[in-house]
C-alpha positions as CSV (number, residue, x, y, z in Angstrom):
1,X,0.0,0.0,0.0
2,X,1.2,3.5,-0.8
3,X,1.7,5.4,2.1
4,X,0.2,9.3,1.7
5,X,2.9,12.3,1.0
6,X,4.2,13.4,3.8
7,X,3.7,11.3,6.3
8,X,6.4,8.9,7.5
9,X,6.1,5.2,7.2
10,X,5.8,4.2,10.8
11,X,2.5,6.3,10.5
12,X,0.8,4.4,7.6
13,X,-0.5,1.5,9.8
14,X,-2.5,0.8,12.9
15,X,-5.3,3.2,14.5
16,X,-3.4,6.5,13.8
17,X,-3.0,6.0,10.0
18,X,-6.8,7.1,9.7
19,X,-6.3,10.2,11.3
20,X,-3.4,11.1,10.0
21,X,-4.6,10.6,6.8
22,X,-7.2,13.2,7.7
23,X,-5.5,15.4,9.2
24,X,-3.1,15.7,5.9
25,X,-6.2,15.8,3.7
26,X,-7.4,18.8,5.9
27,X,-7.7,22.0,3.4
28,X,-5.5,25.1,5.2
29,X,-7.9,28.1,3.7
30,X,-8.5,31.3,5.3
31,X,-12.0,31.1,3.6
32,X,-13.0,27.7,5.8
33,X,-12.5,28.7,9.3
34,X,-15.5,27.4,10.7
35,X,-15.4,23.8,8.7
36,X,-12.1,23.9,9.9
37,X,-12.8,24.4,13.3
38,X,-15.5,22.0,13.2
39,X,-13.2,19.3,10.9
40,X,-10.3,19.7,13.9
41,X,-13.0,19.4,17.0
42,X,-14.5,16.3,14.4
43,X,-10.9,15.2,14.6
44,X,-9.9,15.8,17.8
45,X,-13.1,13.3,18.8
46,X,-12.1,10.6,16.6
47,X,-8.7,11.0,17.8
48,X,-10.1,11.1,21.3
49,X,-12.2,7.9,20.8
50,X,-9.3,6.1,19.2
51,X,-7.6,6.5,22.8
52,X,-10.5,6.2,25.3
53,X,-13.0,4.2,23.1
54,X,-16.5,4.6,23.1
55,X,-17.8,6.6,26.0
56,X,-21.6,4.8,26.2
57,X,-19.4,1.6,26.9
58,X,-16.7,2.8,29.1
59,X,-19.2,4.3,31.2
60,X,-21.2,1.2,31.5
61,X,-17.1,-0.6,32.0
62,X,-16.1,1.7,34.9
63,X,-19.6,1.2,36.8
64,X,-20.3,-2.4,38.2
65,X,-23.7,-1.6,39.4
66,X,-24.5,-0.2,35.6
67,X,-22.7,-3.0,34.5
68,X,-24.8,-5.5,36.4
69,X,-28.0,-4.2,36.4
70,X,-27.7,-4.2,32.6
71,X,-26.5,-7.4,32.4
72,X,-30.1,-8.3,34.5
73,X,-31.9,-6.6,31.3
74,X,-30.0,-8.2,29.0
75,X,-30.7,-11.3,30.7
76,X,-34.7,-10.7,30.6
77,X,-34.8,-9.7,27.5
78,X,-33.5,-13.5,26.2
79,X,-35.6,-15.5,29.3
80,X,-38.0,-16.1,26.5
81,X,-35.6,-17.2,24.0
82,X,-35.6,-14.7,22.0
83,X,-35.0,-11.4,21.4
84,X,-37.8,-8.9,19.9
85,X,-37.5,-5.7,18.4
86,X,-39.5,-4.1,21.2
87,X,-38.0,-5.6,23.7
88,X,-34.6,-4.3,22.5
89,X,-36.1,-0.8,21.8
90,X,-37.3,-0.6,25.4
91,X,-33.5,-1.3,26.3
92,X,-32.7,1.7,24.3
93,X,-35.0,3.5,26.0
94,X,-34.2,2.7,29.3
95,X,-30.2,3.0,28.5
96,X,-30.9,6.5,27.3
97,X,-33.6,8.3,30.0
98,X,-32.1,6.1,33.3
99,X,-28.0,5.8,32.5
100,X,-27.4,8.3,29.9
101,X,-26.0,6.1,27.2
102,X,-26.8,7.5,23.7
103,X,-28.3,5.7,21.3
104,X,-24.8,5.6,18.9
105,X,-23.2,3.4,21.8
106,X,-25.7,0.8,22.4
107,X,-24.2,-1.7,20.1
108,X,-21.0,-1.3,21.5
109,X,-22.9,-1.9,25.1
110,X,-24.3,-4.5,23.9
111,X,-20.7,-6.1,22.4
112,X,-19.1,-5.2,25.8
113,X,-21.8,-7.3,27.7
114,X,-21.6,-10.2,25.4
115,X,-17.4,-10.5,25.8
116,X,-17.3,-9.9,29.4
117,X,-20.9,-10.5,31.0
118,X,-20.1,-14.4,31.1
119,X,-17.8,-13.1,34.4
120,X,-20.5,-12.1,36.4
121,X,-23.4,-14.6,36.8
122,X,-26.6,-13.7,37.8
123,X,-26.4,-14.3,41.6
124,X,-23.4,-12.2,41.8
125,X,-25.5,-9.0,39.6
126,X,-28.5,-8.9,42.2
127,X,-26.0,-9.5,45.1
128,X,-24.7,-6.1,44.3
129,X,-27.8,-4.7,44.8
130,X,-28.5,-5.8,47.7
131,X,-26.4,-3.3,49.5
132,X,-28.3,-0.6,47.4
133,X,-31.3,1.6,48.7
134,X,-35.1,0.2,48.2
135,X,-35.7,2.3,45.5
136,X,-33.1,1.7,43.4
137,X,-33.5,-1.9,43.4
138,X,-37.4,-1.2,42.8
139,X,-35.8,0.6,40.1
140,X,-34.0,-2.2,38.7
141,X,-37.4,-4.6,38.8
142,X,-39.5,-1.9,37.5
143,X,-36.9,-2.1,34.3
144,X,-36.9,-6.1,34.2
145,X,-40.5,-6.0,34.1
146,X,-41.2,-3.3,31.1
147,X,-38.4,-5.4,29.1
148,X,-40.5,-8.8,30.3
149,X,-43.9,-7.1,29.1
150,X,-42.5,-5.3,26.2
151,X,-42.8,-8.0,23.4
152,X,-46.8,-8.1,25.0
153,X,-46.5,-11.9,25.5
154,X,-45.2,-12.8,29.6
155,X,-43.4,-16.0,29.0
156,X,-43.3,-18.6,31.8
157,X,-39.0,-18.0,32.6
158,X,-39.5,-14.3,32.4
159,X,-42.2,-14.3,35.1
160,X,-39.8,-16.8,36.6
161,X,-36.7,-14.3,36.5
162,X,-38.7,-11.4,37.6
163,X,-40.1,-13.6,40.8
164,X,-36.9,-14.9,41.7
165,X,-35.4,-11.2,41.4
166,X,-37.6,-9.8,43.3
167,X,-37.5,-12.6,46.3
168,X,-33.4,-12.2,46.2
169,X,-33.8,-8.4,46.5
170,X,-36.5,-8.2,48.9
171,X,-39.5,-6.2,46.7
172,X,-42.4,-7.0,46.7
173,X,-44.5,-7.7,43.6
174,X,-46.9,-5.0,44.5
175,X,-43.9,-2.7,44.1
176,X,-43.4,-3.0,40.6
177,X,-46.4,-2.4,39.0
178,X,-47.4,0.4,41.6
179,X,-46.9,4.0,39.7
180,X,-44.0,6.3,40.6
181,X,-44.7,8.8,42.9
């Protein structure tokens, strides 16, 4: 492969090839300022990302309790054996209005879950609630159970999940479909 003009050869391979690429396609006009200034902060971000990866799934890799309570979700969304289009777009949702995770990382939360969710069973996800206050883990059911209702159809092991979470976290059923104050 022919490496671009001016750039060295140690720069023509591996995740800083792309930018630098850019950066030397980059026009340097007086008349551009502002496409310039957004192309660099464009740059700077892609640059940024290429160093601290994705921030929807660092977030979700830096906080156990996200991390686990997700892993819950993702759990009741496949008690059924399979996974629905509404069941995933009530993830979405739930990822964006509760955590904060926009919609351009939930793939990559997704991908994060699936390569490193296997070390954290189920037990071990609700045992860190435990220690949490009653309404957040009334939060956390009140999530399994829109995800378990979403697809309109309560399969027997997602009623089964949602019990046996609610028994290991000490809520009562009554809880969970009572309205937010």
């Amino acid at each position: 492969m022919a490496r671009p003009q001016g750039l060295p050869a140690s720069n023509t391979r591996g995740p800083f090839a792309q930018a630098a690429f850019r950066a030397s396609l980059w026009p340097m006009t007086d008349t551009g300022h502002k496409s310039g200034v957004s192309m660099a902060r464009g740059l700077l971000a892609q640059i940024r990302e290429i160093f601290d990866g994705d921030p929807g799934v660092r977030k979700v890799a830096d906080d156990p309790i996200l991390s686990a309570e997700l892993l819950l979700l993702f759990r009741m969304i496949l008690a059924d054996g399979q996974v629905s289009e509404t069941e995933m777009a009530v993830f979405r949702r739930i990822c964006s209005e509760s955590f904060g995770i926009g919609a351009e990382s939930i793939d990559g939360v997704v991908e994060y879950l699936n390569d490193f969710g296997y070390e954290t069973n189920g037990a071990q996800a609700i045992g860190m609630f435990r220690e949490l206050d009653v309404e957040r883990r009334k939060l956390l059911a009140r999530h399994m159970a829109e995800i378990a209702k979403a697809d309109s159809q309560l399969a027997e092991n997602e009623v089964r999940l949602l019990r046996r979470t609610l028994d290991l976290l000490g809520i009562s059923p009554v809880d969970v479909v009572k309205p937010r104050d």
